[in-house]
C-alpha positions as semicolon CSV with decimal commas, in nm:
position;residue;x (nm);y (nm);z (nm)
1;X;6,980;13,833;10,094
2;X;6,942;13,641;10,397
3;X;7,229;13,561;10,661
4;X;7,181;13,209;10,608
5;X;7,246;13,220;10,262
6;X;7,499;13,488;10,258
7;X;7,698;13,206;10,506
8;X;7,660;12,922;10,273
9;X;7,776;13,185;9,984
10;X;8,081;13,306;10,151
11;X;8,164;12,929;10,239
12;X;8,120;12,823;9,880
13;X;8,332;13,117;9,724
14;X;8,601;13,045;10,054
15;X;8,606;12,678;9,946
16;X;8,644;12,757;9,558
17;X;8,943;12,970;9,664
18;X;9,103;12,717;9,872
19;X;9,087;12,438;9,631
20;X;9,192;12,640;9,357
21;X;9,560;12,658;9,428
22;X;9,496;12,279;9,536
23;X;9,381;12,182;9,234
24;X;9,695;12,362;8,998
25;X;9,923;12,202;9,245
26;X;9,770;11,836;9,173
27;X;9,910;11,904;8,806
28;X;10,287;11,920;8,915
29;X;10,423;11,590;8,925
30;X;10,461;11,509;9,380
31;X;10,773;11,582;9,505
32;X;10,859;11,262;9,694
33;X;10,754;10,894;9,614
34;X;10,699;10,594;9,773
35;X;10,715;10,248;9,543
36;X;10,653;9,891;9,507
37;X;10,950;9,731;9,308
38;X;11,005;9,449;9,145
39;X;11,237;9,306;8,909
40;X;11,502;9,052;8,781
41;X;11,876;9,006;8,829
42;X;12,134;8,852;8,634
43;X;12,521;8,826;8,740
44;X;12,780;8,905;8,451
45;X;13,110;8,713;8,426
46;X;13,156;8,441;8,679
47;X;12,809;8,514;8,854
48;X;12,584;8,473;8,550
49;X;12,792;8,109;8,454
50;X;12,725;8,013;8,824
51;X;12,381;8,175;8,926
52;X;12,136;8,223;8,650
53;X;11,865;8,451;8,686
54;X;11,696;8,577;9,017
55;X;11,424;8,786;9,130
56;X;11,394;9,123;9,353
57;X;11,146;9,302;9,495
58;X;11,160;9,566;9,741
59;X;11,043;9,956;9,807
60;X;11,191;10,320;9,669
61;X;11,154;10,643;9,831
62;X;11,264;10,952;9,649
63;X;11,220;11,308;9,694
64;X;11,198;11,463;9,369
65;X;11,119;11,830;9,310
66;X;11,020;11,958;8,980
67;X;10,820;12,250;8,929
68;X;10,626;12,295;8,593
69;X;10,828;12,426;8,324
70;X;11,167;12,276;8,447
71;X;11,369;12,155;8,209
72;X;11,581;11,976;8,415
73;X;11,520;11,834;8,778
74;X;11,747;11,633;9,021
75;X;11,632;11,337;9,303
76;X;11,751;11,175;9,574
77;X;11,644;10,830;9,635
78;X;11,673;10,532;9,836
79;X;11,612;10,150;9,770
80;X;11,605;9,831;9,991
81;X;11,596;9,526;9,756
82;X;11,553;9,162;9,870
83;X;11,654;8,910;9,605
84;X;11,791;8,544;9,516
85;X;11,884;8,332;9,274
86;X;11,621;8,093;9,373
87;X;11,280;8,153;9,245
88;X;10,992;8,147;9,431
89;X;10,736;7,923;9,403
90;X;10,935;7,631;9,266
91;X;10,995;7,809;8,953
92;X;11,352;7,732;8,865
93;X;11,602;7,980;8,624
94;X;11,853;7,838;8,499
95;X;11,881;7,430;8,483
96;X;12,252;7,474;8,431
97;X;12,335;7,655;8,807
98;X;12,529;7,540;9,025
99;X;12,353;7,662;9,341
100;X;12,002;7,827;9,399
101;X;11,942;7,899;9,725
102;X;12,167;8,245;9,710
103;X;12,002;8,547;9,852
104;X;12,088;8,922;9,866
105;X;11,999;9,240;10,043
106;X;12,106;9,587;9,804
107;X;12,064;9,878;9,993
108;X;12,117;10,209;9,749
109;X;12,093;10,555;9,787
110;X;12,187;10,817;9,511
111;X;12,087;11,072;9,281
112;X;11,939;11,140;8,966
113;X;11,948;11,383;8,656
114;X;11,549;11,382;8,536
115;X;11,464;11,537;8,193
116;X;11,090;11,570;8,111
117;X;10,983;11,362;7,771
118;X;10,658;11,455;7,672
119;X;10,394;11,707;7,824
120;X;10,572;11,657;8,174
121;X;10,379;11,293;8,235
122;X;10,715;11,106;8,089
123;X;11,046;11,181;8,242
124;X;11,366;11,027;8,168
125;X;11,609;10,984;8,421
126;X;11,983;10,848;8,469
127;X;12,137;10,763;8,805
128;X;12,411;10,672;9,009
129;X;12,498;10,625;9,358
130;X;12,602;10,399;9,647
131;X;12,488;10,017;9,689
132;X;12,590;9,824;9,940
133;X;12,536;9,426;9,888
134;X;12,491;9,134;10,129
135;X;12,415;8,808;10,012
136;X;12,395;8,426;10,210
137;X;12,705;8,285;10,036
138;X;13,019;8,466;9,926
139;X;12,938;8,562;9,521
140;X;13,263;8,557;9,251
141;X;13,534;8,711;9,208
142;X;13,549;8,782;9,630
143;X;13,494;8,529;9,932
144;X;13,338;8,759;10,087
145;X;12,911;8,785;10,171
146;X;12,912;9,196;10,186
147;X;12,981;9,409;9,910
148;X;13,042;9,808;9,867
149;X;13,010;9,980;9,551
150;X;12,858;10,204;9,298
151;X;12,584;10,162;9,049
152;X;12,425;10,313;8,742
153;X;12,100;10,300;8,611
154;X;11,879;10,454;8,312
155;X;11,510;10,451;8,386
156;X;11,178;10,603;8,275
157;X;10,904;10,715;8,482
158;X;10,501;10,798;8,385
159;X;10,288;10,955;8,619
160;X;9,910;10,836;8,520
161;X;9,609;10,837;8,737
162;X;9,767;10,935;9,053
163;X;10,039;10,645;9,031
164;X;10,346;10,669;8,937
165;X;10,477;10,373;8,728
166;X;10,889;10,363;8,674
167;X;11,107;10,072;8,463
168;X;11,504;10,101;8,511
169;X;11,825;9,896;8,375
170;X;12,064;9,893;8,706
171;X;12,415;9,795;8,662
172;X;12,564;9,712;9,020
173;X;12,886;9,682;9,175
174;X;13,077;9,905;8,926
175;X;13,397;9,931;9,120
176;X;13,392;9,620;9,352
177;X;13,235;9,274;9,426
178;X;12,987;9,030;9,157
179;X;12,899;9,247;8,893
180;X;12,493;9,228;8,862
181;X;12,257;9,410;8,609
182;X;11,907;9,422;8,702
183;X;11,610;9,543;8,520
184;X;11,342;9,692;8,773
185;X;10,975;9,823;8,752
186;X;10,803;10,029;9,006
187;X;10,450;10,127;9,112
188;X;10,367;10,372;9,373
189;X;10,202;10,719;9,446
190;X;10,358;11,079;9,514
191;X;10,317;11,200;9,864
């Protein structure tokens, strides 16, 4: 055999065995994220009689480890949502509001339980954590424009075609300030 291609031999088999363990790690879902999010927002009690409906949109970063065969994983993440009660684009929510030109800020970070579904591409998760809430005007039952409290949420996630898509039901301000629920969905990619 000749050294020329004895070289390109040796740097076939050498790339073969480097992208090997490459390519079984591509199968294991990534363990951090970076999303897209967007959603709607309703206030319950004296918000949703005053405000309507809103919108949100805003990013995610989690770190989520799960290695294949887990049956149960953990994450840590972190959201920045901008919203309002005021829709963009003219498009109005609720005829019957007294106000729409509210806007708020939620900044969360907090943890969830994740439980694989189905062949490790659906995983369920539920969450809770910290949110912290500023808005423009002061939202019922408090006078006041910033807010600290907990939330919950119960979501799904899907990895397909190297994107991660995720849907979630948020309930906000447990223990203090306007109680919100918002329903989210999320597009982004593991890094």
């Amino acid at each position: 055999m000749r050294p020329a291609a004895l070289l390109v031999a040796a740097t076939a088999l050498g790339a073969a065995v480097v992208a090997a363990p490459a390519a079984a790690r591509a199968q294991d879902p990534p363990d951090g994220r970076m999303a897209l999010v967007l959603g709607v927002q309703t206030g319950t009690g004296a918000v949703a009689s005053d405000y309507g409906i809103g919108h949100l949109i805003g990013v995610e970063a989690a770190y989520q480890p799960m290695a294949e065969g887990q049956r149960l994983g953990f994450d840590v993440h972190w959201t920045v949502l901008f919203g309002g009660f005021e829709w963009p684009l003219g498009l109005g929510s609720d005829a019957a509001s007294l106000t729409g030109g509210v806007e708020t800020v939620h900044l969360q970070l907090g943890g969830r339980v994740r439980v694989p579904l189905r062949q490790r591409a659906t995983i369920g998760y539920l969450g809770l954590g910290a949110s912290l809430l500023r808005s423009n005007e002061p939202l019922p039952p408090d006078p006041a424009r910033g807010y600290l409290g907990g939330y919950v949420g119960l979501g799904v996630q899907l990895e397909a075609a190297g994107l991660t898509l995720s849907t979630e039901v948020r309930r906000d301000m447990i223990l203090d300030g306007p109680a919100l629920l918002s329903f989210v969905i999320g597009v982004g990619f593991g890094v």
